[in-house]
C-alpha positions as CSV (number, residue, x, y, z in Angstrom):
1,X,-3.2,13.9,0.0
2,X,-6.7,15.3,0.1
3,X,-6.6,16.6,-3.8
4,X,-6.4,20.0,-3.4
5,X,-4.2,22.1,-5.3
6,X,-2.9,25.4,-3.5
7,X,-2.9,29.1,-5.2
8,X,-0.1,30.8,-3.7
9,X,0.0,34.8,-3.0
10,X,1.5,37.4,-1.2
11,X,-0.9,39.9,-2.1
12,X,-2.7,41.1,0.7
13,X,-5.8,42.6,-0.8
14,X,-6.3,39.9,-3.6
15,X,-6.5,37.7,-0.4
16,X,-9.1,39.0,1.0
17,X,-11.7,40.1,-2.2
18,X,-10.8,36.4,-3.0
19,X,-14.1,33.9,-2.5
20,X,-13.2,30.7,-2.7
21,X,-11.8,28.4,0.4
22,X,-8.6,29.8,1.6
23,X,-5.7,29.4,4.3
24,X,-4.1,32.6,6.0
25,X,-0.7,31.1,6.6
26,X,0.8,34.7,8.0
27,X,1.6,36.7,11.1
28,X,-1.9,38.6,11.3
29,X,-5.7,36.6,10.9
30,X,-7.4,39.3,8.7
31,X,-11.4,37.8,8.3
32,X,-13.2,34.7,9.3
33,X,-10.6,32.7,6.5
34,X,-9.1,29.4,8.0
35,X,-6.1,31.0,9.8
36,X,-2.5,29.0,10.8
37,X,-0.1,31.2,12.5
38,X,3.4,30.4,11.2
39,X,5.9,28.8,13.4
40,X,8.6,30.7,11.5
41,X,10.7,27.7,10.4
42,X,9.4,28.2,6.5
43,X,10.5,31.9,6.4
44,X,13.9,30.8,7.7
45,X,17.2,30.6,6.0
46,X,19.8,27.4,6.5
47,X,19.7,25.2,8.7
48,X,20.4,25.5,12.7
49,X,19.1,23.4,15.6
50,X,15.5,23.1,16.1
51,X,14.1,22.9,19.9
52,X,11.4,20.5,18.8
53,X,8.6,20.0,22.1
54,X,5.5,17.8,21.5
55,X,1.9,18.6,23.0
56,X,-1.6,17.2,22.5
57,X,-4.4,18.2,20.3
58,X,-7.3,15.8,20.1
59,X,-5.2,12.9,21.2
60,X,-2.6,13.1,18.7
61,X,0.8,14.7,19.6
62,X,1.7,17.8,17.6
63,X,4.5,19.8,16.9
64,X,5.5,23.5,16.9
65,X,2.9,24.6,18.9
66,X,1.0,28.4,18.3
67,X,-1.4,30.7,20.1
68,X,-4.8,30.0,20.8
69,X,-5.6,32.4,17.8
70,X,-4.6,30.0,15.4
71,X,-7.0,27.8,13.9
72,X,-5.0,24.6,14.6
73,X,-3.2,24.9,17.8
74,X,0.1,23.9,16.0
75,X,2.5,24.7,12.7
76,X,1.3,21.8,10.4
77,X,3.0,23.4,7.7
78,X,6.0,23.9,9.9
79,X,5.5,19.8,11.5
80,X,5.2,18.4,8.4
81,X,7.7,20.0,6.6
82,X,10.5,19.4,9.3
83,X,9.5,15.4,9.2
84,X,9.3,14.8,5.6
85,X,12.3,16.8,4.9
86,X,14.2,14.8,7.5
87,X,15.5,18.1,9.0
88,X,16.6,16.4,12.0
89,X,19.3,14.4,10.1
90,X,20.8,17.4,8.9
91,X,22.1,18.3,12.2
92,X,24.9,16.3,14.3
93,X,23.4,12.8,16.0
94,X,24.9,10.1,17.2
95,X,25.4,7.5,14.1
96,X,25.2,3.5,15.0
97,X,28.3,1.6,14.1
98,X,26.9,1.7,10.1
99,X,27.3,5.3,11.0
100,X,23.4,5.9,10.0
101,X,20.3,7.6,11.9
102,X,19.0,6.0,14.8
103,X,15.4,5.9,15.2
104,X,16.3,6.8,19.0
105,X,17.6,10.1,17.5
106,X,14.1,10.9,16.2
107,X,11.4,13.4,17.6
108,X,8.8,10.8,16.3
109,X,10.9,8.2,18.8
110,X,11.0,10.7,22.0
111,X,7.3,11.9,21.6
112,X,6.4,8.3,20.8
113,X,4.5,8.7,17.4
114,X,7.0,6.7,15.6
115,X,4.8,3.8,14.8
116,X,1.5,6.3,13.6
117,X,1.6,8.2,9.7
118,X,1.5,11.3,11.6
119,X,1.6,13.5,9.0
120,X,-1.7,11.8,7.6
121,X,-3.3,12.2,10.7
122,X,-2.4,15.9,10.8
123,X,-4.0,16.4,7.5
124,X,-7.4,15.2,8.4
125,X,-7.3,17.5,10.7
126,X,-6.8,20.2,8.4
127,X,-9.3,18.4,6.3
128,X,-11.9,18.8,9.2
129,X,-11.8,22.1,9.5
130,X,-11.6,23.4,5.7
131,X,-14.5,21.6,5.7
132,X,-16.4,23.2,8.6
133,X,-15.5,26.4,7.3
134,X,-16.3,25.9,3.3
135,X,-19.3,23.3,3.6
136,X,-19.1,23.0,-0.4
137,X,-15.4,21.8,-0.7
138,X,-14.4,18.7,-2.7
139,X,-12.2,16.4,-1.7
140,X,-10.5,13.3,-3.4
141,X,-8.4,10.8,-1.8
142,X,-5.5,8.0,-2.9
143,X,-6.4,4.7,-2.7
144,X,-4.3,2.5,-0.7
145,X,-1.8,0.3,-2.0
146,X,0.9,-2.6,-1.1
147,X,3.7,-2.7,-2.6
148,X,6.0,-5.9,-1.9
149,X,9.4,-5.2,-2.6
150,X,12.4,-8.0,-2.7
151,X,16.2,-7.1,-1.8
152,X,18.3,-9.7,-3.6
153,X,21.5,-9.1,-1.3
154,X,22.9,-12.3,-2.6
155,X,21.5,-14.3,-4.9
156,X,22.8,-17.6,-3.9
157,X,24.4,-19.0,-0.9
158,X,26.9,-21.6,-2.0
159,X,26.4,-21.5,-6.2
160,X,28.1,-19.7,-8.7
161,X,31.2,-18.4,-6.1
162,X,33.7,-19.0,-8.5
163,X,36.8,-21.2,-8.0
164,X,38.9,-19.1,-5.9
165,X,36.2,-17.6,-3.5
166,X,34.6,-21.2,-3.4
167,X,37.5,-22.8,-2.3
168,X,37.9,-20.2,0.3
169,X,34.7,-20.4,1.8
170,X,35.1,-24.5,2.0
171,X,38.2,-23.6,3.7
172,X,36.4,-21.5,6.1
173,X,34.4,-23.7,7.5
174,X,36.7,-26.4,8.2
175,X,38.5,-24.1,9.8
176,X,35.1,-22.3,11.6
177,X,34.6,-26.3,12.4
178,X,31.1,-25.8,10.8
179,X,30.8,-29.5,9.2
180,X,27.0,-29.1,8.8
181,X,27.5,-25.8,7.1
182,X,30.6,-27.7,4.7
183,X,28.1,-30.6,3.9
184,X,24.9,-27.8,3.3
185,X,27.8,-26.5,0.6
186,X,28.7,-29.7,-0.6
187,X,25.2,-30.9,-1.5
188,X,24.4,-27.8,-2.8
189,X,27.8,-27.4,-5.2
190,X,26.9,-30.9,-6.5
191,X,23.6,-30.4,-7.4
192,X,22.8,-32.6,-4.3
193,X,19.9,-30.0,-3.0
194,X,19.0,-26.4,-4.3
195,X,20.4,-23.7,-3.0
196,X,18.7,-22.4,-0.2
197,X,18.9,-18.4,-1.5
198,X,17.7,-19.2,-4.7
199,X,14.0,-19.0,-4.2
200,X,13.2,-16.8,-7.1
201,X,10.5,-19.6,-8.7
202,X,8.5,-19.0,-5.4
203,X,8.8,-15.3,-5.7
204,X,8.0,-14.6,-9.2
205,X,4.8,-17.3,-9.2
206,X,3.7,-16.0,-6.2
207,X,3.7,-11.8,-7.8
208,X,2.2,-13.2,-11.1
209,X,-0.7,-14.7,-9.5
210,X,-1.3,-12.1,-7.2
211,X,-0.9,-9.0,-9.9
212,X,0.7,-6.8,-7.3
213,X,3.4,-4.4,-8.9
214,X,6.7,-5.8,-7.5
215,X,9.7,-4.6,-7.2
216,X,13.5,-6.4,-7.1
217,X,16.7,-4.4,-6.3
218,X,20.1,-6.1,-7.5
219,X,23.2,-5.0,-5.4
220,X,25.7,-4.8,-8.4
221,X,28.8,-3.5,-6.9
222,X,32.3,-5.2,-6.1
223,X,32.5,-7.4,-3.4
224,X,33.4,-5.8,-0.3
225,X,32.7,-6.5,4.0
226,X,29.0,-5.5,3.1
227,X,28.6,-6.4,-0.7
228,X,28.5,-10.3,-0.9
229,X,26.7,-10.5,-4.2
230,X,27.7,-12.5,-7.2
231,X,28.9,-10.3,-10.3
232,X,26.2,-9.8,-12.6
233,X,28.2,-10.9,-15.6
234,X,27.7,-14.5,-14.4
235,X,25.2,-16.1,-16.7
236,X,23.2,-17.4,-13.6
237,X,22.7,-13.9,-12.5
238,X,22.3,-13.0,-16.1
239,X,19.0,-15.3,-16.2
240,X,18.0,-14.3,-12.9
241,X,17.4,-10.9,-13.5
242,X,16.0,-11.8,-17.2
243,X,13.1,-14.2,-15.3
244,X,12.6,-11.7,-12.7
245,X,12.3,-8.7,-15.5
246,X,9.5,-10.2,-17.5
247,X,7.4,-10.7,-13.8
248,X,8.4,-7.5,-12.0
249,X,10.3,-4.4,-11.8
250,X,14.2,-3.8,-11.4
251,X,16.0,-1.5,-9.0
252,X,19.4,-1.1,-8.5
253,X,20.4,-2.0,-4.8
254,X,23.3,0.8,-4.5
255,X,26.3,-1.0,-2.3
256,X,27.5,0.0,1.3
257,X,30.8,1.2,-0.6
258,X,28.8,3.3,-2.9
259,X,28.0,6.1,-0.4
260,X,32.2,6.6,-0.3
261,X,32.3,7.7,-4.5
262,X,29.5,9.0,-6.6
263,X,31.8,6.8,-9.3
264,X,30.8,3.3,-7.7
265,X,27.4,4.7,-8.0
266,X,27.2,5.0,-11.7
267,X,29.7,1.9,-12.2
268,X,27.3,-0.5,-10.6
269,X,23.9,1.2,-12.1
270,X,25.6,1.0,-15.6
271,X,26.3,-3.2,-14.6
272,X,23.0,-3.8,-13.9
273,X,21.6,-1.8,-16.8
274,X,24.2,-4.1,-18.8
275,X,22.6,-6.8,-17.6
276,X,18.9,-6.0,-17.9
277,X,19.1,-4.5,-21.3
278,X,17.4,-1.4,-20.2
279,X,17.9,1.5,-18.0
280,X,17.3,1.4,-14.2
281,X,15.1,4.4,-12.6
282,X,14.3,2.5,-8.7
283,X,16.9,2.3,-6.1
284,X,16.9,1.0,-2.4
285,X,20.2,1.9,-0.2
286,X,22.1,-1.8,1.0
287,X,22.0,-1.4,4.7
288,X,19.3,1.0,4.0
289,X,22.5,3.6,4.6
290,X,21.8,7.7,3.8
291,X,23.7,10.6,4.3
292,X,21.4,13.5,3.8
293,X,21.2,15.1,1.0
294,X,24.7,13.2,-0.2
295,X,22.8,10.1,-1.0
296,X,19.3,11.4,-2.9
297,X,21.5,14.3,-4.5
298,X,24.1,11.5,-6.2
299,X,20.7,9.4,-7.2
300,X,19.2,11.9,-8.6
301,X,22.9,12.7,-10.9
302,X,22.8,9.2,-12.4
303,X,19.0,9.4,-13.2
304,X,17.1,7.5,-10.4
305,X,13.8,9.2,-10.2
306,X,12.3,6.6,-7.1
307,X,14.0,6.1,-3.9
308,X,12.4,3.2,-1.6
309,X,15.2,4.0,1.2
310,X,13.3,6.0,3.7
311,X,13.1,4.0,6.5
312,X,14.8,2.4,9.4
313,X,16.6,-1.3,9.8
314,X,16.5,-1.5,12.9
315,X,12.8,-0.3,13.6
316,X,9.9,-0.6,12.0
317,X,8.0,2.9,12.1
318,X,7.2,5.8,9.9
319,X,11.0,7.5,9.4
320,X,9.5,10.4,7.7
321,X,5.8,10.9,9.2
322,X,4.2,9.6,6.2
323,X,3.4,6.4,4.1
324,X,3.1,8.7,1.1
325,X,5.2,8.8,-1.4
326,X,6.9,12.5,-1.9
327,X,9.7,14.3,-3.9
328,X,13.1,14.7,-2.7
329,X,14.0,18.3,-1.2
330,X,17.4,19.3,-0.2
331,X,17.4,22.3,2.8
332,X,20.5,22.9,1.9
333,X,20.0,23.9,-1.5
334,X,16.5,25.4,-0.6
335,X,15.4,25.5,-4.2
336,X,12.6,23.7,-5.2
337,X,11.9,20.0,-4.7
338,X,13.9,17.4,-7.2
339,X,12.2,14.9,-9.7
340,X,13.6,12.0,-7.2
341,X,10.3,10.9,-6.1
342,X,10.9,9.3,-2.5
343,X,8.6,6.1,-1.2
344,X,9.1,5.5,2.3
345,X,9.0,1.9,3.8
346,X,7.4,1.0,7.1
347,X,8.5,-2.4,8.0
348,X,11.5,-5.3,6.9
349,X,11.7,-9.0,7.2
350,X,15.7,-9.0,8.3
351,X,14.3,-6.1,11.2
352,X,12.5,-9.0,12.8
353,X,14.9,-11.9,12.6
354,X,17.9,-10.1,13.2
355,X,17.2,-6.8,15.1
356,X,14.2,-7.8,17.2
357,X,15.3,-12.0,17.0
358,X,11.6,-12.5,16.7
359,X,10.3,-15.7,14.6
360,X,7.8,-15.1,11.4
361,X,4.7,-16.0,13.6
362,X,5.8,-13.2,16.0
363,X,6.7,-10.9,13.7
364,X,3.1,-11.4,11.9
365,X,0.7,-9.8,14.4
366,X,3.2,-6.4,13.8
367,X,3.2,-6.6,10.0
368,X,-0.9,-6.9,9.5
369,X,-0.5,-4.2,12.5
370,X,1.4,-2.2,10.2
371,X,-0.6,-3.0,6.8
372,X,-3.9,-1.7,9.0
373,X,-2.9,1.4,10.0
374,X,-1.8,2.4,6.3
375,X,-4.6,1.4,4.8
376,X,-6.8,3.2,7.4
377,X,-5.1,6.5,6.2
378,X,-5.1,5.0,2.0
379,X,-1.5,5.6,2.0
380,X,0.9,3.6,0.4
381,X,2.3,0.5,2.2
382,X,5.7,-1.1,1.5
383,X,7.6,-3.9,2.6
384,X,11.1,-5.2,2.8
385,X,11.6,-9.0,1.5
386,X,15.0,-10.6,0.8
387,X,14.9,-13.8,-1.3
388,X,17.1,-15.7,1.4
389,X,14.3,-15.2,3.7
390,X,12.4,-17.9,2.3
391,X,14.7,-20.7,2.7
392,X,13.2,-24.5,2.6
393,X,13.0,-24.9,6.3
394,X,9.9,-24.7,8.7
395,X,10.7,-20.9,9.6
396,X,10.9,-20.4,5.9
397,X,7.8,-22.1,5.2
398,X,6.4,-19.6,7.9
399,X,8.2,-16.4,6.1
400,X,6.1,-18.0,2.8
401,X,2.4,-18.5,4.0
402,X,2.9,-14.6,5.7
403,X,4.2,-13.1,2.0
404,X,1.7,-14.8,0.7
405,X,-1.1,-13.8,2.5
406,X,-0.3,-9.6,2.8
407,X,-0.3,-10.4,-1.5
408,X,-3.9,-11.8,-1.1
409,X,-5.4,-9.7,1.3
């Protein structure tokens, strides 16, 4: 984050003679080198509950707190390494009804720094004092980015069900007594009105113009209680994803039934592959559902080298510390980390509207919120959009002007 590349060494002596900037990260400060006193959590084996405490150090809450001999008053290494791993979902918590991670379960929720890029914040603190101590040190810096990405849960609302599963959703609602919903479907069916999910023109116009990098993930797996999308071997869904594919990127939208069989995994990636033409690297969990490491260590067997899964539904916040994208490491392995490069998201449209029941104009002061603080630490900001968000209506229109505006600001 600050482009500096570490030399690592246990060698005691060639520590010392050794001139340039350097961090003691042991049990013993030797000189007048930067010194952090370990925690002890990187020298540990497996995994086993953590009694994680908060205190204060130049207004930010910290974590893993040292003596008064170290440098830093806290285990940054230690801090950031239990957040970004996500050690705390390694041990038992109490699932929601999707059986997922609550953000209540967090330490970032308790000691309230759920909503900050902590670990960013940390750093410049580290930056702040390599600096005081080796006046001639170079840094470099990311630049910030927004990246808009779009979840295409289902691609239409009433188009392209198929006779049997059409005629049993116009069954539905007559018996649901939704006549307003039944005439929506009718006009829609018959060419009447577009369909409301199908807003793809809007989208892709919208990206081009704007020249952000984009990307779309396709749930591709059987239909299921959670999995409501079309198959992909319909031609309407075949020139969907070709029209997106020439505009933006394509990720695989892994289903709420593919965290039960690594097989459904790799069936649906191979569909969507089949129906791009071209092989699939992105993924974003439906229902935004993980089971660590189950989930990033099947990704990374079928070739997915980006996650965009790291955050929470219900919440907006920083899930891992950090809007910076990082690679995958599995503690219970404990070997190095994988290829599967992990970019956390901060914030989702469907958090808002169904979680929070807030409309887009209230939900807009949060977002820009949100986009500020990232940018403030050049980290890398990303969104959740779903195409059925931006139905013709006057809250859609709303939805519209605000995804415009974060890709022209």
């Amino acid at each position: 984050m600050i482009g500096l590349r570490p030399i690592l060494t246990n060698d005691k002596e060639a520590f010392i003679d050794c001139t340039s900037p350097k961090i003691n990260y042991s049990a013993t400060r030797f000189s007048d080198e930067l010194y952090i006193k370990p925690q002890g959590m990187l020298y540990e084996k497996g995994i086993k509950h953590v009694n994680v405490k908060a205190s204060y150090y130049k207004g930010l809450p910290v974590l893993f707190s040292n003596t008064s001999e170290s440098d830093l008053p806290f285990d940054i290494f230690a801090a950031i390494f239990y957040l970004i791993t996500r050690y705390e979902e390694y041990l038992p918590f109490n699932p929601d009804k999707f059986d997922r991670f609550q953000p209540q379960e967090s330490a970032a929720y308790a000691y309230k720094f759920i909503e900050e890029p902590i670990v960013e914040k940390w750093i410049e603190l580290l930056k702040d004092l390599l600096q005081s101590k080796y006046i001639d040190i170079k840094f470099s810096k990311p630049s910030f980015k927004y990246i808009p990405t779009i979840d295409v849960d289902s691609a239409f609302a009433y188009r392209n069900k198929g006779l049997f599963l059409g005629t049993a959703l116009f069954i539905r609602d007559i018996f649901k007594g939704d006549f307003s919903g039944l005439m929506k479907r009718i006009k829609v069916i018959f060419h009447l009105n577009p369909d409301p999910f199908d807003n793809f023109n809007f989208l892709l116009k919208s990206i081009k113009e704007s020249g952000k990098q984009t990307t779309f993930f396709f749930l591709s797996g059987r239909r299921s209680k959670y999995d409501k999308n079309i198959s992909l071997r319909k031609k309407a869904m075949k020139d969907i994803i070709k029209g997106v594919s020439e505009t933006a990127d394509i990720g695989l939208h892994p289903s709420f039934e593919s965290n039960r069989k690594i097989t459904h995994l790799e069936h649906e990636k191979a569909n969507l592959e089949r129906a791009l033409k071209a092989k699939v690297y992105k993924s974003r969990q439906h229902f935004i559902k993980i089971n660590f490491p189950k989930t990033f260590l099947n990704l990374a067997k079928t070739g997915i080298t980006e996650d965009y899964s790291v955050g929470y539904a219900a919440s907006t916040g920083f899930r891992s510390g950090t809007c910076t994208p990082y690679n995958f490491y599995d503690l219970t392995r404990e070997k190095e980390e994988t290829d599967l490069k992990i970019f956390p998201f901060q914030i989702m449209d469907t958090t808002f509207k169904t979680y929070l029941n807030q409309t887009a104009s209230e939900a807009e002061k949060k977002i820009i919120e949100y986009r500020d603080k990232v940018k403030r630490v050049n980290g890398t900001f990303i969104m959740i959009w779903h195409n059925d968000t931006f139905v013709a209506s006057t809250e859609g229109e709303k939805w519209r002007q605000l995804f415009l505006k974060l890709l022209e600001s």
